[in-house]
ZAMI-915062 format. One line per field, with one value per residue (C-alpha): residue number from 0; residue in three letters; x, y, z. Coordinates in Angstrom, 2 decimals. Layout:
N
resi <- (NUM	...)
resn <- (ALA	...)
east <- (X	...)
north <- (Y	...)
up <- (Z	...)
REM end
This chain:
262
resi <- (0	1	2	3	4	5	6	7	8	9	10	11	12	13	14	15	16	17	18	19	20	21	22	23	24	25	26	27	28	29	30	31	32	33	34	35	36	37	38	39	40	41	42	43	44	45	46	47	48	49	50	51	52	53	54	55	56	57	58	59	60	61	62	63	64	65	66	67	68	69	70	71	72	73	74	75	76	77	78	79	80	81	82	83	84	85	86	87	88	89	90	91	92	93	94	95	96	97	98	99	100	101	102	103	104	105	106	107	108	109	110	111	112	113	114	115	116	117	118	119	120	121	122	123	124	125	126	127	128	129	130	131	132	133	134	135	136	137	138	139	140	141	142	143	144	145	146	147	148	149	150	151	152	153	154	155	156	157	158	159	160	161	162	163	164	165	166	167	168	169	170	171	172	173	174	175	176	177	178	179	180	181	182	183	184	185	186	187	188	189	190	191	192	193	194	195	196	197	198	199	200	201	202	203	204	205	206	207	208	209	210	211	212	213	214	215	216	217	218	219	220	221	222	223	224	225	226	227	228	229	230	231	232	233	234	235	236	237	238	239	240	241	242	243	244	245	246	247	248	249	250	251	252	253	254	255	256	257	258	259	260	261)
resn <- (UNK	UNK	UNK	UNK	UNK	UNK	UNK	UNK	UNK	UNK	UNK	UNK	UNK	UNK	UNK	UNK	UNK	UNK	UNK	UNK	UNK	UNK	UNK	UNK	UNK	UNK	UNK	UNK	UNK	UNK	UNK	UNK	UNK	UNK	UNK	UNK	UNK	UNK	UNK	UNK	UNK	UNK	UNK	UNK	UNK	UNK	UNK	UNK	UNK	UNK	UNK	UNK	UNK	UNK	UNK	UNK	UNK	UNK	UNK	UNK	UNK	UNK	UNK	UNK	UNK	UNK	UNK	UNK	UNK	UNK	UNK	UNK	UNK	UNK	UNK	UNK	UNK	UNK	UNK	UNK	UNK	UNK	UNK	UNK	UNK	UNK	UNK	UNK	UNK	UNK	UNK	UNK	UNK	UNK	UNK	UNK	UNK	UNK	UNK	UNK	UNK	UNK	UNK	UNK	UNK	UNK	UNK	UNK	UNK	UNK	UNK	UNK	UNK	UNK	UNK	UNK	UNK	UNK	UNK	UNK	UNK	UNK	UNK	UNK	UNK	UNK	UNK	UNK	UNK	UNK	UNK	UNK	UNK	UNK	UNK	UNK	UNK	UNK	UNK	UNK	UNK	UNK	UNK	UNK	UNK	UNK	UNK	UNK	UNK	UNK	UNK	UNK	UNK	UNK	UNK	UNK	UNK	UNK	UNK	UNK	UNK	UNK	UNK	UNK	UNK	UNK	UNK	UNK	UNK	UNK	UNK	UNK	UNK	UNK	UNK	UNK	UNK	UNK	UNK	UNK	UNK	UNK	UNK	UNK	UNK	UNK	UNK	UNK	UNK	UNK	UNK	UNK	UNK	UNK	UNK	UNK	UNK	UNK	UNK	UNK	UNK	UNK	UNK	UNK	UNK	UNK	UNK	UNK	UNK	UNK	UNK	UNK	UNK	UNK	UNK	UNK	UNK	UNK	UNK	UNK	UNK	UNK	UNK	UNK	UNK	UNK	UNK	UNK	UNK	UNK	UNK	UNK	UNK	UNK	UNK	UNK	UNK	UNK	UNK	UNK	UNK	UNK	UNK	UNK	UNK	UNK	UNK	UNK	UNK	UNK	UNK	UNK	UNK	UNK	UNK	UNK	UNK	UNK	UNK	UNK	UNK	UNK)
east <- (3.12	6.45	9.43	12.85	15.56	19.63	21.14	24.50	26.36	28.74	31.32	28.87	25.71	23.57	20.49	17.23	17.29	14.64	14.58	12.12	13.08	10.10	7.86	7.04	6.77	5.08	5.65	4.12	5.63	4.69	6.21	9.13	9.85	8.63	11.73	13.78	13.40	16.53	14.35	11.28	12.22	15.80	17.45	18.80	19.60	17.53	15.58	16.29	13.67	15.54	13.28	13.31	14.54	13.30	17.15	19.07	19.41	18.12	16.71	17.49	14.50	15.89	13.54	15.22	14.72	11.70	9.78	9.97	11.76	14.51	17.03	20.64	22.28	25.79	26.20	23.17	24.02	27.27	25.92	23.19	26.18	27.37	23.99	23.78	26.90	26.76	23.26	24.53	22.45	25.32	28.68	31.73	30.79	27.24	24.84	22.02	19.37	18.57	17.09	19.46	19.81	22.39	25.58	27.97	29.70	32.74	33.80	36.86	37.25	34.58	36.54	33.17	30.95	33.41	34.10	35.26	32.91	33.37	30.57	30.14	28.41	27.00	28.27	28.41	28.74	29.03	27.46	27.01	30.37	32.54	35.76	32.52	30.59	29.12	25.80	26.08	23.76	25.67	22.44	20.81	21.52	24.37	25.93	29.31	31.54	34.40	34.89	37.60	37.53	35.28	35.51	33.66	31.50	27.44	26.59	23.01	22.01	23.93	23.58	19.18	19.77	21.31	19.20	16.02	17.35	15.25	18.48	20.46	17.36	13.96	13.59	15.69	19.63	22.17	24.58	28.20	30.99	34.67	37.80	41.24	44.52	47.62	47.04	43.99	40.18	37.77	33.80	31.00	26.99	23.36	20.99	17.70	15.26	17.16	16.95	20.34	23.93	25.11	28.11	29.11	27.40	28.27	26.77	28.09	31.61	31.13	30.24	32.69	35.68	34.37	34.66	37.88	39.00	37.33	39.10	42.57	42.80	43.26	41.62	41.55	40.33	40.07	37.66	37.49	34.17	33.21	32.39	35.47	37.28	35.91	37.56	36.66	38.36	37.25	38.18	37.82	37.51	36.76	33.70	32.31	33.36	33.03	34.16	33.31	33.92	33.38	34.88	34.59	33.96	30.94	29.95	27.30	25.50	22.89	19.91	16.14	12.77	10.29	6.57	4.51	0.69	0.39)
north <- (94.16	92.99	94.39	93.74	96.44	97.35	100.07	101.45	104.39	106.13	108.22	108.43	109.55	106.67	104.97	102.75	100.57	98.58	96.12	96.46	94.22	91.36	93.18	97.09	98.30	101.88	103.89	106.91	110.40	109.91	106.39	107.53	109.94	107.46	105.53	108.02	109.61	109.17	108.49	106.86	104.90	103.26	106.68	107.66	110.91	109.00	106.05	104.63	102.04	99.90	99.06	97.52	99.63	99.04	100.07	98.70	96.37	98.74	101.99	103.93	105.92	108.74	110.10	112.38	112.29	113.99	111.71	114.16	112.15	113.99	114.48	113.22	111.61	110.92	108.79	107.08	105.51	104.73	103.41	101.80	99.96	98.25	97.22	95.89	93.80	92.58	91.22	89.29	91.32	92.36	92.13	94.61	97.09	98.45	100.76	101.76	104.64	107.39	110.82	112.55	109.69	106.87	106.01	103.83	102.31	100.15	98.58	99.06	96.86	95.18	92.86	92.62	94.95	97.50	98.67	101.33	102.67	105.24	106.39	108.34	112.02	113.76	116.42	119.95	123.62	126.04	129.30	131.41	131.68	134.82	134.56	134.58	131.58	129.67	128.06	124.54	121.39	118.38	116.06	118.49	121.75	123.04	126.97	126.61	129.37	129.73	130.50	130.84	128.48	125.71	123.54	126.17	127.49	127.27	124.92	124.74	128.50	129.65	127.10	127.30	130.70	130.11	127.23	129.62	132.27	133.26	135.66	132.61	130.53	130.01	126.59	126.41	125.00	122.81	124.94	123.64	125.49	124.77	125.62	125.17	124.56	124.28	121.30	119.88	121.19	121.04	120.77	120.92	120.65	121.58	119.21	120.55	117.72	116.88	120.83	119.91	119.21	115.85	114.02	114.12	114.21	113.19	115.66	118.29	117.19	117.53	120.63	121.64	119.83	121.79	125.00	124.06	123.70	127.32	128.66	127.23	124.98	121.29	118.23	115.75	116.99	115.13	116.74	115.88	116.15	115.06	111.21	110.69	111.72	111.51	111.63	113.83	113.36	115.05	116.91	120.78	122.97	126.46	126.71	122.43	119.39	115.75	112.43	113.31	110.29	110.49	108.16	106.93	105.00	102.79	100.39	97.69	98.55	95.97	94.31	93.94	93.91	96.68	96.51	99.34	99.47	99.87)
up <- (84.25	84.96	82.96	82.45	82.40	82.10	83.54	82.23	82.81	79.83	81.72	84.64	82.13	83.76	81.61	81.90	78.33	77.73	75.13	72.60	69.74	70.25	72.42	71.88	75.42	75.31	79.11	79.13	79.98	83.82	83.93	82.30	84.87	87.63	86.81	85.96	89.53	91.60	95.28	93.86	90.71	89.74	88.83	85.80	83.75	80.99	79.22	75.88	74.38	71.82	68.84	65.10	62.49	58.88	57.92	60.06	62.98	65.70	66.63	69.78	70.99	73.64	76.42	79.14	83.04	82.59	80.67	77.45	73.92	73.56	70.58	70.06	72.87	72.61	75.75	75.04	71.52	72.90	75.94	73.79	71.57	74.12	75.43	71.90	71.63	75.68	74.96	71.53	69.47	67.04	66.59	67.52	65.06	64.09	62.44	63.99	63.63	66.03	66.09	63.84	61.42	61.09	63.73	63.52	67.01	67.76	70.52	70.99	74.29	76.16	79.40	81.48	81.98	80.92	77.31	75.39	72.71	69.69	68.55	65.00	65.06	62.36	60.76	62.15	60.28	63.00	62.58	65.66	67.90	69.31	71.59	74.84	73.22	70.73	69.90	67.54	67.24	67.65	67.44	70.37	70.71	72.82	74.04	75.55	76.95	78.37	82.43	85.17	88.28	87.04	89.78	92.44	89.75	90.33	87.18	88.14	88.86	85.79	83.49	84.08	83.03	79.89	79.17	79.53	77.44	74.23	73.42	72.75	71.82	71.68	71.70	75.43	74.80	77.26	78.28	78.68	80.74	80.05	81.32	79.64	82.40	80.48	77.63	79.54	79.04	81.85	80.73	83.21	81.68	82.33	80.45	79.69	80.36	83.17	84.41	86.36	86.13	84.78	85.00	81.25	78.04	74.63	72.35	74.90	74.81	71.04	71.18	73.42	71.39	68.69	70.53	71.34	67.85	67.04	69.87	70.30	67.01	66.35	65.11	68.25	71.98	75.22	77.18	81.13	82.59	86.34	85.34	82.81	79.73	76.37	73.29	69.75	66.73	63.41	60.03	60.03	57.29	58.42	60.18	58.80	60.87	59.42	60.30	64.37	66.79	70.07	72.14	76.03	78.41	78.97	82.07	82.55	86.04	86.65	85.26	86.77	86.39	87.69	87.76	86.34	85.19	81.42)
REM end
């Protein structure tokens, strides 16, 4: 069977959308990683299936690199707005359902196949955090921590050890390492599900404005990671964030068709 697919990136997060709306096209773990694979497939940190909602116009269905549906993906509903209003399916602003509940998007500019998307986040209380770390679910669960020298700094090799820890939890965690120069705050992140380093991701950016807030204070955070900056706005009250936006950058890549057996 013959298939068509988009690929876009979100601050160099790249994903496989499929459109699901008329026909409900089920892959299977396997052929979700099949694609997914960066040598044998088209390549991508992750898939999103875009389906019917029976609240609102769509729902994004996330499954990561290895083939496993995952939780929250920031990149990916941003990424997934912009598929959304490229493909005439809604307007400039949008609600949509995904694994933590309702988002709302904007696009903010679209002049191509390049926009800029802010994406609402849920709600956050944070409850585990020291001056070395803290643990918080921003839609998936994330540890960040703080580190010197970011740039050499072995991501992968440090961050699979964190992400395997049952100390820090049981369920496995992405682990997010930041460093603060001056007025500017450098993240770097291990996904679990992609078990490796990825050039940005939402939730993890969250998180990691978040710790920022904990840490140094304010309400606002750009956050550079290796594929862009993102932006986080929110309210704080002590340890409870509301009103979270995260904003970025989102590109079109290319459309095609693949052929799989179903």
């Amino acid at each position: 069977m013959q298939i068509s697919f988009h690929k876009y990136h979100g601050a160099g997060n790249d994903f496989i959308l499929i459109n699901c709306l008329t026909d409900n096209i089920i892959l299977s773990t396997e052929q979700i990683s099949f694609l997914c694979n960066r040598r044998l497939g088209i390549g991508a940190d992750g898939l999103i299936r875009v389906l019917p909602s029976r609240s609102n116009l769509f729902e994004m269905i996330y499954y990561n690199s290895d083939g496993i549906e995952g939780s929250m993906c920031g990149n990916g509903g941003r990424v997934v707005a912009a598929f959304a209003f490229r493909e005439e399916i809604t307007g400039k602003n949008m609600i949509f359902d995904a694994y933590d509940g309702e988002h709302e998007a904007f696009i903010l500019e679209a002049d191509g196949g390049s926009y800029e998307v802010k994406l609402t986040m849920k709600d956050v209380v944070v409850e585990q955090f020291d001056n070395a770390g803290l643990l918080v679910n921003t839609g998936s669960p994330h540890y960040v921590t703080r580190i010197d020298n970011l740039a050499d700094y072995n991501v992968v090799q440090f961050g699979r050890q964190i992400r395997h820890d049952k100390n820090i939890s049981i369920h496995g965690v992405n682990t997010n390492f930041m460093e603060k120069i001056d007025d500017q705050i450098f993240l770097r992140t291990y996904e679990r599900g992609v078990e490796d380093e990825t050039l940005s991701c939402g939730t993890g950016v969250t998180a990691t404005a978040i710790a920022a807030s904990l840490w140094f204070g304010g309400e606002s955070h750009e956050i550079v990671t290796p594929g862009g900056k993102l932006r986080v706005n929110f309210k704080k009250a002590g340890n409870s964030f509301s009103e979270i936006e995260l904003t970025g950058p989102v590109e079109f890549v290319y459309s095609g068709i693949f052929a799989i057996n179903l």
